[in-house]
C-alpha positions in Angstrom: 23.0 -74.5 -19.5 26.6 -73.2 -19.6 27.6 -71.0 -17.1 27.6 -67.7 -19.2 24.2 -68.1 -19.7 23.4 -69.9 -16.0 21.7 -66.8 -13.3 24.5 -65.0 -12.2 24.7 -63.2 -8.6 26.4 -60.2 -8.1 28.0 -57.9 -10.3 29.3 -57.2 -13.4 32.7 -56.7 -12.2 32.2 -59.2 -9.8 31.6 -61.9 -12.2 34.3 -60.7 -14.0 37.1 -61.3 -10.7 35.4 -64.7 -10.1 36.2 -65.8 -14.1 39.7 -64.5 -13.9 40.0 -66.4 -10.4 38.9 -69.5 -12.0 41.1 -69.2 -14.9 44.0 -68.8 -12.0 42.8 -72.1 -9.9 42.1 -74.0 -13.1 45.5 -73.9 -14.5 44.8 -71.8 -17.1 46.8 -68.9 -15.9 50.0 -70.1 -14.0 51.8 -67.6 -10.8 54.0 -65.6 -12.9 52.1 -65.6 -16.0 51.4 -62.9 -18.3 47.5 -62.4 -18.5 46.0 -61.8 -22.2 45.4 -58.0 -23.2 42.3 -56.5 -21.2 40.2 -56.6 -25.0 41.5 -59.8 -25.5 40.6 -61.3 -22.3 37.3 -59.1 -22.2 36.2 -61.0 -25.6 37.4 -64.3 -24.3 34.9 -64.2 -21.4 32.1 -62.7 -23.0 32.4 -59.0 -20.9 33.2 -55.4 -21.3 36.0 -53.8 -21.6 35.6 -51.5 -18.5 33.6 -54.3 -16.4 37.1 -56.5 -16.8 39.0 -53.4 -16.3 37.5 -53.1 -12.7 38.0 -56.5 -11.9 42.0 -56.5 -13.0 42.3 -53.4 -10.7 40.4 -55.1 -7.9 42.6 -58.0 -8.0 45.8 -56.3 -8.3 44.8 -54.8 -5.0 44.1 -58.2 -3.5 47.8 -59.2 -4.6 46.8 -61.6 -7.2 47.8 -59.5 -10.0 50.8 -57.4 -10.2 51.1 -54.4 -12.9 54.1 -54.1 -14.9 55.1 -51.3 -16.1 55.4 -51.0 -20.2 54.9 -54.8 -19.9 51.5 -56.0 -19.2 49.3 -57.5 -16.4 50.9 -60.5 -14.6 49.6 -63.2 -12.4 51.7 -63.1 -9.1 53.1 -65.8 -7.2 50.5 -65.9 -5.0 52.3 -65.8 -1.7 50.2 -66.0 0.9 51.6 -63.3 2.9 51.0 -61.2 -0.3 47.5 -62.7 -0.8 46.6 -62.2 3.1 47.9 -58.4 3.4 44.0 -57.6 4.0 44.0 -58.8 7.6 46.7 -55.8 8.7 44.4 -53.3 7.6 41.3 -55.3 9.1 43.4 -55.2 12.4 44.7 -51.9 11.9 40.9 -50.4 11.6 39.0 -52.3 14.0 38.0 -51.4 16.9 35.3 -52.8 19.7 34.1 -56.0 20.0 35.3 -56.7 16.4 38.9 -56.3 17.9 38.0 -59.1 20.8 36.8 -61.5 17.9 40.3 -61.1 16.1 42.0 -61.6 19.3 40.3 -64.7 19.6 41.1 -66.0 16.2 44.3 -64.4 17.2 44.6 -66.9 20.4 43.1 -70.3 18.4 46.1 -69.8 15.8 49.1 -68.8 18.0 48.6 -71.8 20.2 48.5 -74.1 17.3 51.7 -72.0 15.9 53.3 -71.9 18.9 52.6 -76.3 19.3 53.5 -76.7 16.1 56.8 -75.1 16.7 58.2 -76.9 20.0 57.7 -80.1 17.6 59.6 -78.2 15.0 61.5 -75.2 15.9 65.7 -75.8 15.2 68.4 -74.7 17.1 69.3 -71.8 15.2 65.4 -70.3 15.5 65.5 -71.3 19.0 68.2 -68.9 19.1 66.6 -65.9 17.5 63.3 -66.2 19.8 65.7 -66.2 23.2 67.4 -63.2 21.9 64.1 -61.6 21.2 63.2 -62.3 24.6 66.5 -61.2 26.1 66.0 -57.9 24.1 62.7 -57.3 25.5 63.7 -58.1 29.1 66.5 -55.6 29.1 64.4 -52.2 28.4 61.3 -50.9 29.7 61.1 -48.6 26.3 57.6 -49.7 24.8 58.4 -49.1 21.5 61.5 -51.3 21.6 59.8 -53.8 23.8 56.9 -53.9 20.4 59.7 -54.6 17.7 61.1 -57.7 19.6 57.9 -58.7 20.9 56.6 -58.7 17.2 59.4 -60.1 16.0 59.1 -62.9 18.9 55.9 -64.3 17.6 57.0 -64.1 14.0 60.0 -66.6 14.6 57.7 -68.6 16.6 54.9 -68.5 13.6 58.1 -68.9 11.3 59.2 -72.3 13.0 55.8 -74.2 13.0 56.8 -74.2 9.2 53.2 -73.3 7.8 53.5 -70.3 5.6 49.8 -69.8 5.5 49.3 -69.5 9.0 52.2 -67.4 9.7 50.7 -64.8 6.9 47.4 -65.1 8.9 49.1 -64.6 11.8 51.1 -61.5 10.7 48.4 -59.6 9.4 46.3 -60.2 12.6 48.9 -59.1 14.6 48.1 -55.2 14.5 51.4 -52.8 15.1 48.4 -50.3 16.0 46.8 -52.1 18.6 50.0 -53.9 19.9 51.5 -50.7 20.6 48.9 -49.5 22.5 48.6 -52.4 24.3 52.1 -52.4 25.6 51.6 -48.3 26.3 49.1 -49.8 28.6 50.8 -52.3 30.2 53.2 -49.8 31.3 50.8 -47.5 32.7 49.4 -50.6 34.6 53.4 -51.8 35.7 52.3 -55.0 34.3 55.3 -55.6 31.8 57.1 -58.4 34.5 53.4 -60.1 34.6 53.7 -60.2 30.0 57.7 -61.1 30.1 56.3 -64.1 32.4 54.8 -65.2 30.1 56.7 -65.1 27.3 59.3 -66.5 29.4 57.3 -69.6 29.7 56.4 -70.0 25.8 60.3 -70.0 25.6 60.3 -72.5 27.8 58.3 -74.8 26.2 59.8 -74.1 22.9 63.5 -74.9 24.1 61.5 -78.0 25.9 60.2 -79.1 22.6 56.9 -79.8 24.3 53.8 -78.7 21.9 51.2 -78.6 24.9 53.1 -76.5 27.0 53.9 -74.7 24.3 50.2 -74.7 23.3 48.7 -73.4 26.6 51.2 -71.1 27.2 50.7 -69.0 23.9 46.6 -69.1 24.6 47.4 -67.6 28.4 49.6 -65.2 26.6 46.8 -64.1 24.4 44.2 -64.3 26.8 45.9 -62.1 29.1 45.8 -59.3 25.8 42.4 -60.3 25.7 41.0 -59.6 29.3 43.1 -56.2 28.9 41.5 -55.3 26.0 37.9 -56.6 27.6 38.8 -54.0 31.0 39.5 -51.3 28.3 36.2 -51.7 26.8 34.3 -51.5 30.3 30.7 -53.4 30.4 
């Protein structure tokens, strides 16, 4: 039994993504390749028209496929900080509980990041994260304090020298909810008790010493955590 004629779950159009996806990890489309016209590549897979023009659009949105104009539909490179854009808008909406469980994915990653960086991070990146830091010690402006402290953690993700997990990391670190955490913080005159902290993760990075490093990024983030626990009430 082939699989065109094998039960199929789901969709039409659904079908339809998971063919063109195979095509794509098969080798049969290539990152940068031109895909065949939407009737050709409809008769090729046995599917409508319209069912494989869903699929193209629902994939172009995923970043997998990019539209050209007056030149056709093309595979993309497949970065992953294209491919993972979905997690900032996941971050961006959620709210609740739902928000505690990305903070926890949140804290599991960054302290593996953050690890993976003292082992890794050169001279010149150390430099970029101290002047982050420096940056963020010298106003008490929330909104400037966000930019560096965003831009902190993305030289940190940057230096552990895994593009996936910094993509991950990126789009689970919410501008939304990060701004109104350090809004908060204010309110609450903790900011010295958060520049401690990343004060020590420097540390540790300069130190070159991955479990320092490691446990100081997870008390970072479970310090954003508890806040966000407080904020929720019981």
């Amino acid at each position: 039994m082939d699989d065109e004629t094998a039960p199929q779950k789901g969709t039409v159009t659904q079908r339809a993504i998971e063919r063109i996806k195979a095509m794509i990890g098969e080798g049969r489309l290539e990152p940068g390749q031109r895909l065949p016209t939407e009737r050709d590549l409809a008769a090729q897979l046995g599917m409508s028209r319209s069912s494989m023009r869903e699929a193209i659009r629902a994939l172009t949105v995923l970043g997998v496929l990019e539209a050209r104009h007056g030149s056709g539909i093309y595979v993309t490179q497949l970065e992953a900080g294209d491919l993972l854009e979905t997690f900032g808008v996941v971050a961006d909406l959620s709210r609740g509980p739902r928000l505690v469980e990305l903070l926890e994915i949140r804290r599991i990653l960054e302290s593996t990041a953050t690890a993976l960086a003292a082992a890794r991070i050169s001279d010149d990146q150390l430099a970029e994260v101290e002047k982050h830091l420096a940056a963020m010690n010298a106003t008490d402006d929330p909104e400037e304090i966000l930019a560096h402290d965003l831009a902190f953690h993305r030289e940190i993700a940057a230096a552990a020298g895994n593009e996936t997990m910094a993509a991950i990391l990126e789009g689970l670190s919410s501008r939304t909810f990060r701004a109104r955490v350090w809004r908060g913080y204010q309110e609450e005159g903790a900011f010295e008790r958060t520049r401690r902290e990343h004060a020590a993760i420097h540390r540790a990075l300069a130190a070159h010493d991955p479990e320092a490093a490691r446990a100081a990024a997870a008390a970072h983030v479970g310090e954003v955590e508890e806040w966000l626990r407080a904020q929720l009430g019981p």
